[in-house]
C-alpha positions in Angstrom: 0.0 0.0 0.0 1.2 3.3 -1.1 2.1 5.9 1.9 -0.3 8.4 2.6 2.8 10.8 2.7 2.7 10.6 -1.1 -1.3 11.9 -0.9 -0.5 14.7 1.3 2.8 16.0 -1.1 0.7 15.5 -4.0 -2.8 18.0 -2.3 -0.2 20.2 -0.9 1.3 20.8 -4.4 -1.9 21.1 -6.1 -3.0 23.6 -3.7 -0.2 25.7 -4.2 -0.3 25.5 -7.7 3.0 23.9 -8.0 3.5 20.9 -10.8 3.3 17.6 -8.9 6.4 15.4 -8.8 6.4 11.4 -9.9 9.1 10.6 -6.5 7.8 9.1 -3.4 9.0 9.2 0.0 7.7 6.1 1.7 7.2 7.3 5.3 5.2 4.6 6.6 7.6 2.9 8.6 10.0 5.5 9.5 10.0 7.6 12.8 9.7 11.7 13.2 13.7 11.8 13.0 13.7 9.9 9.8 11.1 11.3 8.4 13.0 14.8 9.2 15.9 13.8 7.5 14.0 12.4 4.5 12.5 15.5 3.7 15.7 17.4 4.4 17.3 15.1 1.5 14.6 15.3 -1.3 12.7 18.8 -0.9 15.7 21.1 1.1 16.1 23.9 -1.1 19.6 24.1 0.1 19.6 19.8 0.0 23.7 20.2 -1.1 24.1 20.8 2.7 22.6 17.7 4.4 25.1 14.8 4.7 24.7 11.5 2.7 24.7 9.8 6.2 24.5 10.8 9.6 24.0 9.0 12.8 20.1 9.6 14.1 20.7 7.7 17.5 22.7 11.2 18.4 19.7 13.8 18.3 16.8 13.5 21.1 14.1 14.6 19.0 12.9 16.0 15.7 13.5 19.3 16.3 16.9 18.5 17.4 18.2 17.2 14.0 16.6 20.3 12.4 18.1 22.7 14.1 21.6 21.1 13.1 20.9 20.0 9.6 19.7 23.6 8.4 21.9 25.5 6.5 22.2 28.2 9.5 23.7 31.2 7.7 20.9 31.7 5.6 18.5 29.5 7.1 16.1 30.9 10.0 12.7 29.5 9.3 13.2 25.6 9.1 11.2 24.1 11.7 9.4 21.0 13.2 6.4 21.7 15.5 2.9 20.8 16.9 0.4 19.8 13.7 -2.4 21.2 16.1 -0.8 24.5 16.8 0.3 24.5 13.0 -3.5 23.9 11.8 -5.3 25.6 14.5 -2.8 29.2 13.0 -2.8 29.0 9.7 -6.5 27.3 9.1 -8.3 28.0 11.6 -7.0 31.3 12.7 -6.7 30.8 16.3 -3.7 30.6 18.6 -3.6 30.3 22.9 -2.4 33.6 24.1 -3.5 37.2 25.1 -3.5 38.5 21.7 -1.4 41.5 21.7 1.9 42.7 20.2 4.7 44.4 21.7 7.8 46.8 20.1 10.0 49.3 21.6 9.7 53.0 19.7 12.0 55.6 19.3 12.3 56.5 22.6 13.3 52.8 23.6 9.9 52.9 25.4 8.1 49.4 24.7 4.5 49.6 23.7 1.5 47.8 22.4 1.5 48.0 18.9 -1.4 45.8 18.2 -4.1 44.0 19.8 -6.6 41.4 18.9 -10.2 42.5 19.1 -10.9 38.7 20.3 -8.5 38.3 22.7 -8.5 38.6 26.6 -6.2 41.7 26.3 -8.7 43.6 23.9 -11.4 42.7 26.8 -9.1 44.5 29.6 -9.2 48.1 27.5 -5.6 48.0 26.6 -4.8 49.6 23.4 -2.3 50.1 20.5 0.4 52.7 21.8 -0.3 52.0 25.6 3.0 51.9 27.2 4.7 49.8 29.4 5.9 51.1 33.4 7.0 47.8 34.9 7.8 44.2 33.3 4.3 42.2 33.4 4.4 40.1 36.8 2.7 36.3 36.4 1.5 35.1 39.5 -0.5 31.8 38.7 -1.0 31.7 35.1 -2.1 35.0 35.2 -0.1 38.3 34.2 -0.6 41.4 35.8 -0.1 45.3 34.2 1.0 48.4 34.6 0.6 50.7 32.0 0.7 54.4 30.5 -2.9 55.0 28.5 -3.0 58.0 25.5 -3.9 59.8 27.8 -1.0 59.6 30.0 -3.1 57.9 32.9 -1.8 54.9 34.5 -3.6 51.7 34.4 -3.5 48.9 36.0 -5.1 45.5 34.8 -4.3 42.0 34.6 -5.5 39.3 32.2 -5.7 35.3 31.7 -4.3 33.7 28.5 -7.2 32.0 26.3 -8.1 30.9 22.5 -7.6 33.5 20.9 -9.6 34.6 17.4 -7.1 36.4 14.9 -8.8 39.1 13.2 -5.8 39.7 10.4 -7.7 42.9 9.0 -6.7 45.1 12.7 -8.1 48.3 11.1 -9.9 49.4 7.5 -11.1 52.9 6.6 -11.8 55.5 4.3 -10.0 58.7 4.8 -11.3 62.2 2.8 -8.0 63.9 2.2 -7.4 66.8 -0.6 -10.5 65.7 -2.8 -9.7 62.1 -2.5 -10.9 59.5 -1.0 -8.2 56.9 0.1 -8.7 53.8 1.9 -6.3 52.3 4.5 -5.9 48.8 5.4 -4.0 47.0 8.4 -3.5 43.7 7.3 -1.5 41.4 9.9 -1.5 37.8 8.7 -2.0 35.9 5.5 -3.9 33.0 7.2 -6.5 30.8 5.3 -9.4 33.0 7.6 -8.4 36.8 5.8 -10.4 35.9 2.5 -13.4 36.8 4.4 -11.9 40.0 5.9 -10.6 41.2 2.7 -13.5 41.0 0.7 -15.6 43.0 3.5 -12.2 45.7 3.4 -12.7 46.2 -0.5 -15.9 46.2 -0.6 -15.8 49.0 1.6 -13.7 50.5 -0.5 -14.8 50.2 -3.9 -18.4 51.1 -2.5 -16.4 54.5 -1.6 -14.9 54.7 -5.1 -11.2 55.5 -3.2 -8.5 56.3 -6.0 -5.5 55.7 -3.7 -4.9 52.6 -1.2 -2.8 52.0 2.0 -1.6 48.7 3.1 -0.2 48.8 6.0 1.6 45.2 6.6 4.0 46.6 9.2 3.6 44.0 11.4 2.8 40.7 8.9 5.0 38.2 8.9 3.5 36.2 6.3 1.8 33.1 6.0 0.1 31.4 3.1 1.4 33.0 0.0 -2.8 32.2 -1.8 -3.8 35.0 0.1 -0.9 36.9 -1.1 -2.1 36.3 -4.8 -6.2 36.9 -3.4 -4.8 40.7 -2.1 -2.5 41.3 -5.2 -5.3 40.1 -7.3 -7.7 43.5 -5.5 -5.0 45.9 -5.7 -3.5 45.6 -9.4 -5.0 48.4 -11.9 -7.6 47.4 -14.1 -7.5 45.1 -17.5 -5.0 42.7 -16.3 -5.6 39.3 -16.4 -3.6 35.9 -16.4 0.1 38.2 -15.2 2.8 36.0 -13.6 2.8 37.0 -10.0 5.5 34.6 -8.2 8.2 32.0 -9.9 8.9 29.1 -7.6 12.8 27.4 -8.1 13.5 24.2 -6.2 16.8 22.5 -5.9 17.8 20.2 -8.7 15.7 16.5 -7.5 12.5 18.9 -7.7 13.4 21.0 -10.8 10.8 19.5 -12.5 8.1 21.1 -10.0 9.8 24.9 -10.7 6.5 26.6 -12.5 4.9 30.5 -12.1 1.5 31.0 -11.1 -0.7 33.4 -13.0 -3.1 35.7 -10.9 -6.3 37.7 -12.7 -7.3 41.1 -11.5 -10.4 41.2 -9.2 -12.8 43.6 -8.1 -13.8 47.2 -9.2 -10.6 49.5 -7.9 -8.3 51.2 -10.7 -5.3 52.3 -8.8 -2.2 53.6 -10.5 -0.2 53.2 -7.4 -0.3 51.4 -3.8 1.6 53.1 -0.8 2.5 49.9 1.5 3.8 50.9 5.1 6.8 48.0 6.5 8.9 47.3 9.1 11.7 44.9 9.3 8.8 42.5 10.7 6.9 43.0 7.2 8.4 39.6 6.0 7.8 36.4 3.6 4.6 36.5 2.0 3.9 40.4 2.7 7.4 41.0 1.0 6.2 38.0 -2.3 3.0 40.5 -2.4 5.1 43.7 -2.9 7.5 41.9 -5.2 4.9 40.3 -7.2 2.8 44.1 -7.7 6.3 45.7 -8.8 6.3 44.8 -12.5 2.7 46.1 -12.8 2.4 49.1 -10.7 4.0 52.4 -8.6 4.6 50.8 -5.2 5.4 53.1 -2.7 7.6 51.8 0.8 7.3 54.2 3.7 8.7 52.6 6.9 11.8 53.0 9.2 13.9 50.2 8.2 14.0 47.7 5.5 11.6 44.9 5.6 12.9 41.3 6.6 14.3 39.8 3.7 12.7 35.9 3.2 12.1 35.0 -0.4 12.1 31.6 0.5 9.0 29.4 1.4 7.8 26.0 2.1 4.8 23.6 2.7 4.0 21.9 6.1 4.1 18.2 6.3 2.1 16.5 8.5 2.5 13.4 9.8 1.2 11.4 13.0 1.3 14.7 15.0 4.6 16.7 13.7 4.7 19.4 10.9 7.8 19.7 9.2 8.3 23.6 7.7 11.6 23.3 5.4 12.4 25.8 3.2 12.0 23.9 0.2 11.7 26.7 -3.0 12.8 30.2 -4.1 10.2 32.8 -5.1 11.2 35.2 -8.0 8.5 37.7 -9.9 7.3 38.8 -13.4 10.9 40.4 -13.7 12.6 37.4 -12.5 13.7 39.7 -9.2 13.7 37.1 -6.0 17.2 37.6 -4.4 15.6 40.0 -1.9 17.4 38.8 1.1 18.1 42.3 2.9 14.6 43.3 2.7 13.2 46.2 0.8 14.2 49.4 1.9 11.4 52.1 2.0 11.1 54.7 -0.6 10.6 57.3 2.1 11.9 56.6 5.8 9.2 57.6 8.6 9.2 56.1 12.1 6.5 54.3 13.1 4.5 55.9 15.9 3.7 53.6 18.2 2.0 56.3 20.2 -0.6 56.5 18.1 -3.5 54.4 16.9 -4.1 53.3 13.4 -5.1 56.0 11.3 -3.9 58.6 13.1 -3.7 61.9 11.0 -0.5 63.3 12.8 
């Protein structure tokens, strides 16, 4: 009987719209740390550096052999982890936390930057730009606040960690500035839940006919590069169809699954230009989505540093509880441009005001 591994390479191919390849990898019999280094061996994009043998009996677990096969001086993102955690992010949209973000301004003061509206920090009244007096203190599972309000008030506030609901659209608006009417998007992650989100965003916007668009993905990370193509697909201008938005290059055993997926322009918007706000967290498939719109449109960076620098990607493989994440293709776009390692650096440098909340005209 065939492996189901072979199923699940074969669906997660098809889903990304790669070309699916004729080599199995019979996993049936083999434990997580041979499965591990199977993987590493056939799909690795940098495969050249795993040895032809190594000794398994010497690493404790999974993760362990990961950690030292990866090819560390480029290599950051490899990983094996929980398949429930994995599905329950990236699916379902839900992770076990408070539901908040933290980053240290200008002013080496840390602050929120973000919060959840589901989330038990969103339920205690704390806010984007709130700032931090002491270190939270956990007594018993649950952590306890002191903080700095807008208003310059001190609060004081604890919370419990729960299931938390990701709402990856943080803030959407329409602004009325000089005759126009612009709209503004925070968009934090790319996870299979944001279709929904985005629609509701730009339908909000065409139904306000805005001729210029913000996307602010200062603090997204990434995630699943079909949402990247969904987005793309409402910002480019008008009378595009079937353009190449990303190239994916394997390493040599997989050249034969190297293709370039096509996107088609959706929606009603005719924009000549999108200004995208970043940070050096604005990584992976945030940075594919402003690669991919460059051959077909002014894109505008405005943030304080250059974004994170990850055109590299891979597909989680589950098996009997484990996901193995390695980095296991290249992205390029229209213009064969993909070497983006250092980021993108903004077009014009602004910091990012942490002290104020989304939108904010100042």
């Amino acid at each position: 009987m065939k492996s189901k591994i072979r199923y699940l390479f074969l669906v997660i191919l098809a889903i990304a719209l790669f070309t699916s390849c004729e080599e199995e990898i019979d996993f049936e019999n083999m434990d997580v740390k041979e499965r591990v280094y199977s993987v590493m061996k056939h799909w690795y994009y940098w495969d050249k550096e795993i040895p032809d043998d190594i000794d398994l009996s010497q690493y404790s677990s999974g993760k362990d052999l990961m950690d030292d096969l990866k090819y560390s001086e480029i290599d950051r993102w490899s990983y094996v982890g929980d398949a429930s955690d994995y599905d329950q992010y990236y699916n379902q949209g839900l992770y076990s936390g408070f539901g908040y973000g933290i980053k240290f301004d200008q002013n080496s003061d840390l602050r929120i930057s973000f919060v959840y509206t589901e989330s038990p920090m969103y339920k205690t009244g704390a806010r984007r730009g709130w700032k931090f007096i002491t270190e939270p203190i956990i007594e018993s599972g649950e952590r306890k606040f002191q903080m700095l309000n807008l208003n310059n008030d001190t609060v004081k506030f604890s919370a419990i960690p729960a299931t938390v609901v990701i709402n990856t659209v943080l803030h959407k608006e329409v602004i009325s500035e000089g005759g126009k009417e612009i709209g503004y998007l925070v968009f934090k992650n790319f996870l299979e839940t944001s279709e929904v989100e985005l629609e509701e965003a730009f339908t909000l916007f065409e139904n306000n006919n805005i001729s210029e668009l913000i996307v602010d993905l200062r603090y997204n990370g990434g995630g699943r590069v079909r949402l990247a193509g969904f987005l793309g697909g409402k910002i480019l201008p008008q009378n595009i169809s079937e353009i190449p938005f990303v190239s994916y290059t394997y390493n040599k055993k997989q050249a034969r699954n190297n293709s370039t997926w096509s996107i088609n322009k959706t929606g009603n918007l005719n924009l000549k230009r999108v200004i995208i706000i970043t940070s050096k967290s604005t990584a992976s498939a945030s940075e594919l989505l402003i690669n991919g719109l460059k051959p077909y449109m002014d894109v505008v960076l405005i943030g304080e540093d250059a974004t994170y620098g990850k055109p590299v990607g891979s597909f989680g493989i589950v098996q009997n509880g484990y996901v193995i994440s390695a980095i296991s293709f290249k992205v390029s776009n229209a213009n064969s441009i993909g070497n983006y390692f250092d980021g993108f650096n903004p077009d014009v440098y602004r910091n990012d005001g942490l002290d104020k909340p989304f939108g904010d005209r100042e």
